[in-house]
N, C-alpha and C positions, 0 to 999 in steps of 0.2 A: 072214568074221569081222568082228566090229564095229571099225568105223572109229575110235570114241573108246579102242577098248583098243590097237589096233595104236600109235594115236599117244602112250598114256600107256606103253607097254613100248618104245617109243623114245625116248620122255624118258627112261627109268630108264637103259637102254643107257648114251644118252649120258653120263648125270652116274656113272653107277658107270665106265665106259671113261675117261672124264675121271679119276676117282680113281687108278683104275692105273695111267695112264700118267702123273702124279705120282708117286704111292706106291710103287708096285709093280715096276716095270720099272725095269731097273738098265743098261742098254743104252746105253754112250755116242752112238750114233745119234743116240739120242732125247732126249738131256739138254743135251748140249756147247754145240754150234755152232746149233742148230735151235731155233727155239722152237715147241712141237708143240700146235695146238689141237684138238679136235674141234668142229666147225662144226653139224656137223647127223647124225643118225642115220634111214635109215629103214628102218624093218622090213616084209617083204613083209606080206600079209594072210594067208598059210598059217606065216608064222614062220619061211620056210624061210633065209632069209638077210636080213641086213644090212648095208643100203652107210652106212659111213662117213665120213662126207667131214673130212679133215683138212687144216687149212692150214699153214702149216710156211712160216715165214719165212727166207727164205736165198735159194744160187743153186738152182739144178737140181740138182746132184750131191746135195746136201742133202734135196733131195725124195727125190728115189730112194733115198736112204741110209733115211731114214723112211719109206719106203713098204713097202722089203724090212726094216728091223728091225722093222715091224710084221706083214708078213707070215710072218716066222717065231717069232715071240712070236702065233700067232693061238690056237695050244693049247692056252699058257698061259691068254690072257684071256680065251678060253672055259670054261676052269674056273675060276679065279677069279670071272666071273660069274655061272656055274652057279651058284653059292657062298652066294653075294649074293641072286639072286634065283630066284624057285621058277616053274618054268616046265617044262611036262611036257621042252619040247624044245627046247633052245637053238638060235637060228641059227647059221646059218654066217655069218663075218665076210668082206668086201669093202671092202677098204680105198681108197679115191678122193680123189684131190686136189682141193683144192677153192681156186680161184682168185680167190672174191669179193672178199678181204679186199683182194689185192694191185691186183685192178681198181677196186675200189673208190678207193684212195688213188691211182690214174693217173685218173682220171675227177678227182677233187679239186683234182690236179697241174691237167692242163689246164683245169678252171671258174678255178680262182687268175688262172692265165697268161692268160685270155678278158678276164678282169677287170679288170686290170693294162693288158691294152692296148687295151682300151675308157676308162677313165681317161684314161690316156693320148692316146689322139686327141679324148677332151673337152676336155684342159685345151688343147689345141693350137688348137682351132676357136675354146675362148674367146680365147686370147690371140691371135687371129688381128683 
């Protein structure tokens, strides 16, 4: 299958999956304690499935809590997207955690803290 449709029917994925699990899902899992993104979607080139990667700010029991209310809400949001959009055959969803966001702000963490103590032994050499 062509590569620019695989990756515009995983754009759509994404932002109508984004919408429902706003809109649509009622699931304290997913609402409370957890702030639940979808990061990225991508769909095989046969359509047969779709890994979703979500990130989900919190500890671990929070991920897993979001991972299993989304895997059993996967029924639902595959007919809701049905729904949405016209596709002979909808995927199957795979739900995956996705840990950029939090490595991301630890990599930031420690450039800050490199910084700080490079400063720091400059201003010591000057007053030296």
């Amino acid at each position: 299958m062509n590569k620019r449709r695989t990756e515009r029917i995983s754009s759509e994925v994404k932002k109508e999956l984004s919408k429902i699990l706003r809109d649509d899902l009622n699931d304290p899992r997913l609402s409370t304690e957890a702030m639940v993104t979808i990061t990225d979607v991508e769909v095989t080139n046969d359509l047969s499935y779709a890994d979703c990667f979500v990130s989900v700010l919190g500890d671990t029991t929070n991920k897993e809590d979001v991972i299993e209310a989304l895997e059993q809400a996967k029924g639902y949001i595959k007919i809701l997207i049905g729904e949405r959009m016209r596709l002979r055959s909808m995927p199957e969803f795979r739900f995956k955690i996705d840990n950029s966001i939090e490595h991301g702000a630890y990599m930031d963490k420690l450039i800050a803290e490199t910084i700080a103590k490079d400063k720091k032994a400059n201003e010591e050499r000057e007053n030296q």
